[in-house]
N, C-alpha and C positions, 0 to 999 in steps of 0.2 A: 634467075635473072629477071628485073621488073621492066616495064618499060618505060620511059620518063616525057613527057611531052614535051614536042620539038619547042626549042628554045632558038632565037634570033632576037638581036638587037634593034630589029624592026616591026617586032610582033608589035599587035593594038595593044595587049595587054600590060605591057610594063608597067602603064600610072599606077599602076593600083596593086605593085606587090605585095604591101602592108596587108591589105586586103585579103589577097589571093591564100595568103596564111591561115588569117584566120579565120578564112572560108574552108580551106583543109581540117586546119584543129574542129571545127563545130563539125564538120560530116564525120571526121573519123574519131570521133569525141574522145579527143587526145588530153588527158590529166596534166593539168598545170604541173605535177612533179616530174614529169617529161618533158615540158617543154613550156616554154614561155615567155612574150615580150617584156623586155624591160620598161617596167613604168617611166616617164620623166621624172619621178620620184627617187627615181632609184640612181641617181648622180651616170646615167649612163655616158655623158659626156666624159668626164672623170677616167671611164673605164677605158670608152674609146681613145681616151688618151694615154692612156699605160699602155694599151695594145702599141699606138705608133711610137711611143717614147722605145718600149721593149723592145722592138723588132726591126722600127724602120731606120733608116741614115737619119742624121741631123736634121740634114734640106730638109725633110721632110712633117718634122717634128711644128714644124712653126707655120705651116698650111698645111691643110686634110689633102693629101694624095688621093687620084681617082681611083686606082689602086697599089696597092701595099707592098704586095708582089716585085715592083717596078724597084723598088727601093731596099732592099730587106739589106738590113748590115752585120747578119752573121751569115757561116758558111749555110748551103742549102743544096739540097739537088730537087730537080725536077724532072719528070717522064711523061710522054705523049702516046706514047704506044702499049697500057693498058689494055688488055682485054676489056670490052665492052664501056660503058661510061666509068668517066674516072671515080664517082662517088661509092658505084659497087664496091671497092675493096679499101673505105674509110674501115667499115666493123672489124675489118681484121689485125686496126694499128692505132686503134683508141678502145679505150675500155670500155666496154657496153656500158657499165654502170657511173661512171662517172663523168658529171655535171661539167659542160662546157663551156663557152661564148661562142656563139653560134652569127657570123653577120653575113647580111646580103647586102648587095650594093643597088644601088636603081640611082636614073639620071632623071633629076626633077628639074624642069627649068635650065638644064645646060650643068648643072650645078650634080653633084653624087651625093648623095644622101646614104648613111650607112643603117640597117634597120639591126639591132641589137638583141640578140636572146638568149636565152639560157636553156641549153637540154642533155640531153642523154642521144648518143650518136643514133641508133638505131631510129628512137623517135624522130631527129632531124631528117634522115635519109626516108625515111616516110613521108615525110611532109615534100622537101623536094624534089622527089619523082613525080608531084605534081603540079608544079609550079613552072613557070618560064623564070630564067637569071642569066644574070651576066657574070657575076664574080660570088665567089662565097667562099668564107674563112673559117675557119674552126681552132680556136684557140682554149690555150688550157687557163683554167681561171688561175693559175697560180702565176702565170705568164711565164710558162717553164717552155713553151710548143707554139709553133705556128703553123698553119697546113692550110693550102688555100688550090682551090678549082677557078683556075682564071678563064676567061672568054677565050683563048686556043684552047680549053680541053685539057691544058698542064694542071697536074698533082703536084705541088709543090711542097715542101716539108724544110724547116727550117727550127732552131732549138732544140736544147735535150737531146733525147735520143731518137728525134723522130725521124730524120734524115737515113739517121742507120735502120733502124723501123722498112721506112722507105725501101732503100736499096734492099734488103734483105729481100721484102715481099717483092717487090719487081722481079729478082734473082728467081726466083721460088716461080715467077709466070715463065721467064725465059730458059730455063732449064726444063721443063714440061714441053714448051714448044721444040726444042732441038732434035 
């Protein structure tokens, strides 16, 4: 189990998540095929707009929601009571090897700004065990999956078969506990 630095919504540090990344990637000299910001080249907007089309209600499709979570219009569950933080048990219900959309959220100005990436789950949960956030998503680039760590600490799982993924692995903690 790693240990992740305490995260609040009123740390100093939130302006500068973008930053605090690519402050991670350069110490832990993390390979662009692992992981990587979306250029403004790279139509990211576009993307982030498939994400809310796919996933979110209507309402929500025609202004950026602070979070996604809040609005999701297929079935979903979610669980609060994981063993240790929610992000440890992502490696066990996405593919180590396959390429993601990886977003944080950060409040610039009153306003959420989504920071957009692409990785592989293991390298992501490396990078934010050292980071401070408030919300993070993990989508399948095919926009088959949604799975999101909101500010209560909820694992949320939504699309495909992630929900059942979900339950199963939760099942598998609370049958060890009993």
């Amino acid at each position: 189990m790693h240990t992740r630095k305490k995260r609040h919504i009123l740390n100093q540090n939130w302006a500068s998540l973008r930053s605090q990344v690519s402050r991670v990637m350069a110490e832990k000299k993390i390979d662009e095929i692992n992981f990587r910001a979306l250029s403004p080249h790279e139509n990211w907007y576009e993307i982030q707009q498939n994400i809310i089309k796919t996933f979110c209600v209507p309402a929500y499709q025609h202004q950026k929601p602070a979070w996604l979570w809040n609005g999701l219009k297929s079935d979903y569950v979610s669980f609060s009571d994981f063993p240790g933080w929610p992000e440890e048990h992502l490696d066990k219900i996405i593919e180590p090897g396959e390429l993601i959309w990886f977003i944080v959220n950060e409040t610039i100005n009153e306003q959420t700004k989504f920071w957009l990436y692409e990785g592989k789950i293991n390298t992501i949960l490396e990078i934010i065990q050292e980071i401070h956030f408030d919300e993070l998503y993990f989508i399948s680039k095919k926009y088959e999956w949604l799975i999101c760590i909101n500010h209560h600490d909820y694992l949320i799982a939504t699309g495909g078969d992630m929900p059942d993924k979900l339950v199963k692995l939760h099942s598998s903690y609370s049958s060890t506990t009993e």
